[in-house]
C-alpha positions as CSV (number, residue, x, y, z in Angstrom):
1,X,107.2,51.0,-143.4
2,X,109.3,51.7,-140.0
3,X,108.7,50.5,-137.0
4,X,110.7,51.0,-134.0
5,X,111.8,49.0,-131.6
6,X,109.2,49.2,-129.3
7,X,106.6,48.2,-132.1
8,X,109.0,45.1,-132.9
9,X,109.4,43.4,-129.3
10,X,105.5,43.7,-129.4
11,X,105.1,42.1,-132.3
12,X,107.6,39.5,-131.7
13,X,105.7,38.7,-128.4
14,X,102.6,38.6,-129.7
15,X,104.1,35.6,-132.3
16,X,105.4,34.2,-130.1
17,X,102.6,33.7,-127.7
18,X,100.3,32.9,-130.9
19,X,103.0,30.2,-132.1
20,X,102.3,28.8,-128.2
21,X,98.7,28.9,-128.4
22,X,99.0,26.6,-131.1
23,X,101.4,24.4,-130.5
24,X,99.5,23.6,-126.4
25,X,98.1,20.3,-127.6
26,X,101.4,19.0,-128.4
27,X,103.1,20.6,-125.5
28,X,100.5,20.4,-122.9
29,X,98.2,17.8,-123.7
30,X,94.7,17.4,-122.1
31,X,93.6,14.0,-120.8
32,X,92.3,11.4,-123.5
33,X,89.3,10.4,-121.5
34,X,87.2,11.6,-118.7
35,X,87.9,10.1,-115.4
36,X,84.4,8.4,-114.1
37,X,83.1,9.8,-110.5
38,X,80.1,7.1,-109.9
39,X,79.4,5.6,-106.8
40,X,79.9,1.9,-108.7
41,X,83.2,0.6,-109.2
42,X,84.1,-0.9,-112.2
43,X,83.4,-0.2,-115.8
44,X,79.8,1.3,-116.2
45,X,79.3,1.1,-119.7
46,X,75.2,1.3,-119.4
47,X,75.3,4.7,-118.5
48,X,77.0,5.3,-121.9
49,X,74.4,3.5,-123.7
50,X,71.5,4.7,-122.0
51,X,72.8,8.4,-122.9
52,X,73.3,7.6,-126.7
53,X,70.0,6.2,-126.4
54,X,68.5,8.8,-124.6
55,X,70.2,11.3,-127.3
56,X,68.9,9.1,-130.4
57,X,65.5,9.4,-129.3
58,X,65.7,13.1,-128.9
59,X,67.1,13.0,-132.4
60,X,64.7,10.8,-134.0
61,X,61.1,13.4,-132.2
62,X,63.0,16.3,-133.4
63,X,63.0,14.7,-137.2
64,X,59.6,13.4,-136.6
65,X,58.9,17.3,-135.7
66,X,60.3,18.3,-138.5
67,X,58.4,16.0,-140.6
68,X,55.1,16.4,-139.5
69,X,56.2,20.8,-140.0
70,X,57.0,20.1,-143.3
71,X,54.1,18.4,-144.2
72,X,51.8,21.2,-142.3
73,X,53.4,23.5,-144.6
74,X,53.2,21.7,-147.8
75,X,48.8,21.3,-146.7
76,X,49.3,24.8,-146.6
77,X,50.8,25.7,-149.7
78,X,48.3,23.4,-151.3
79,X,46.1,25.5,-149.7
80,X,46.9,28.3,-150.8
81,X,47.4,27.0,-154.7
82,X,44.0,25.9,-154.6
83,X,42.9,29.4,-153.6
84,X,44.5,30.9,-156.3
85,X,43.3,28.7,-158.5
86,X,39.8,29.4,-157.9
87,X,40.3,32.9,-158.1
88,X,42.0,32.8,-161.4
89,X,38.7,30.5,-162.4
90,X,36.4,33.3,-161.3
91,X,38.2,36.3,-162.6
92,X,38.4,34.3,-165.8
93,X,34.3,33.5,-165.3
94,X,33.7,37.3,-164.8
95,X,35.9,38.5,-167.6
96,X,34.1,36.0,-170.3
97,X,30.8,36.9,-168.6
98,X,32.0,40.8,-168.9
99,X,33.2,40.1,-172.7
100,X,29.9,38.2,-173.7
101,X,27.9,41.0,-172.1
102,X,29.5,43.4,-174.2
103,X,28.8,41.3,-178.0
């Protein structure tokens, strides 16, 4: 394949900026931890654990959600298998009747 030299000082810029992309965490690092704006001085660690709080409640309704979907869907299938059942029963009742009929 040929390329000309156009094509190749694209290219090479294009790896080069890729190879700089990847390397910014090393070369420009961000800031290990947020900086704090509250209107308290000191250390306010509360506000962290009223957060992870907050969040592991949210966690723990959207399981009980899900728990109380799945069992609304497994009432449902039941439903539904009992329904069949008794359909198969009276298709079964009707062919027998049918059969007997017949003798």
């Amino acid at each position: 394949m040929t390329a000309n030299n156009y094509t190749k000082v694209l290219m090479t810029i294009f790896t080069i900026a890729l190879l700089m992309n990847g390397l910014n965490p090393w070369l420009n690092p961000p800031e290990v931890g947020a900086k704090e704006s509250s209107v308290t001085s000191g250390d306010n660690d509360d506000t962290h654990c009223i957060s992870a709080s907050k969040n592991s409640i949210k966690s723990l309704e959207a399981v009980n959600n899900l728990e109380r979907l799945l069992g609304y869907i497994e009432s449902s299938v039941s439903e539904v298998k009992l329904t069949v059942k008794g359909i198969d029963r009276k298709i079964n009742e009707t062919s027998a009747f049918d059969s007997a009929g017949r003798r």
